[in-house]
N, C-alpha and C positions, 0 to 999 in steps of 0.2 A: 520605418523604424530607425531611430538616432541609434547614436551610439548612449549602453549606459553603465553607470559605476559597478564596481564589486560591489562594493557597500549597500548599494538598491537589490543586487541584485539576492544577495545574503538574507535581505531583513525579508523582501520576499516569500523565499523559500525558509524562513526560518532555522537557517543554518550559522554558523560561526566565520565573520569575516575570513579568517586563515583556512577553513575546509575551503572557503571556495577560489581562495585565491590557489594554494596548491593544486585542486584540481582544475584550475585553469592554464596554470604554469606547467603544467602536466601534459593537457588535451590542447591546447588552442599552441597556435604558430606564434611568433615574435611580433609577427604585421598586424595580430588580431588583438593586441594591447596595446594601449599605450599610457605614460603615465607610469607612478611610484609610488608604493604606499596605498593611503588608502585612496588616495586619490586616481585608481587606475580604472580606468576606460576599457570597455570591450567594444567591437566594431557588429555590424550588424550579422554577418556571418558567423563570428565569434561565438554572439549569442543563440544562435540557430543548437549551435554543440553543443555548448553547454548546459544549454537548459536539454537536450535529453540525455544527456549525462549525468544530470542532477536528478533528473527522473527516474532516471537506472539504481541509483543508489539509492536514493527514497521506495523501498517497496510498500505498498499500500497490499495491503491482504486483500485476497482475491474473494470474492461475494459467488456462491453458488445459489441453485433453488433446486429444489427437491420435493419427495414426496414421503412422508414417516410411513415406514414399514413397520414396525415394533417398537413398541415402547420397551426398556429394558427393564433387568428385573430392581435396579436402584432408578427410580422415576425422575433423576437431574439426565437421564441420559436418552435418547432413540436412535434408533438406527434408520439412517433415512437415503433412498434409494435418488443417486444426482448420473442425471445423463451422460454429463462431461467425464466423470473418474470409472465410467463403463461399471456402478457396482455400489454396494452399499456401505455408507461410512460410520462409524460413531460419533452423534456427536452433541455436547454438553448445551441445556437447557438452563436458562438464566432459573433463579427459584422462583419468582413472581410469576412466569408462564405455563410451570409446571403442569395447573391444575386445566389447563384450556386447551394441553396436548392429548391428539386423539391419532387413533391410526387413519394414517390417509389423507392427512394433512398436509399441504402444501407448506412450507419454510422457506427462510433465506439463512444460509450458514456460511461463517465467516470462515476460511481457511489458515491456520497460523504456523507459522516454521518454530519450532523447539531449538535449542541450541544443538538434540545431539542428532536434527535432522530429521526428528518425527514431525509427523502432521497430526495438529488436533484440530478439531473441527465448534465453532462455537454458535448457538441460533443468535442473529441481528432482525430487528425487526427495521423493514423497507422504510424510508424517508420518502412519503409520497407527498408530493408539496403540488 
């Protein structure tokens, strides 16, 4: 692996030339750029950091599966029993699925942060390809 530009390295990850360049200017040494502008180079270790730095800050919502214990008494919602969170969670059925959910069903539910730090839980149906 060469060395490559901020600029490749932005469009990428689909972030804004300047977040990446501040968190580079941030995280990386002096010796792991070189160049001005947009013209700047990261060196191969450089980019080792960076990119799981850039991954740290990119959170991608975490995917559980589970099993529906009860359908709730308003029918967009179940409560569905996931091995990982030791217990069972609520959580929101898109409306097009509503009618296909049964107790006992196996799901895939998305986990999402709230700003004031709640967790709501949403059904994703699996991309099997």
């Amino acid at each position: 692996m060469a060395k490559r530009r901020l600029t490749d390295i932005a469009e990428q990850y689909d972030m804004s030339f300047e977040q990446v360049r501040d968190l580079a200017f941030n995280i990386l040494d002096e010796c792991a750029l070189t160049g001005k502008g947009k013209n700047t180079w990261v060196n191969e270790v450089g980019q080792d950091l960076l990119d799981d730095n850039i991954e740290m800050l990119i959170k991608k919502p975490k995917v559980y599966r589970g099993r529906i214990r009860n359908i709730a008494p308003n029918p967009r919602f179940a409560f569905v029993h996931v091995k990982e969170k030791n217990g069972c969670v609520k959580m929101e059925i898109p409306r097009k699925y509503v009618r296909y959910m049964n107790r006992f069903n196996m799901v895939y539910l998305e986990e999402h942060q709230n700003e004031g730090g709640e967790e709501t839980y949403v059904m994703v149906v699996p991309n099997i390809v």
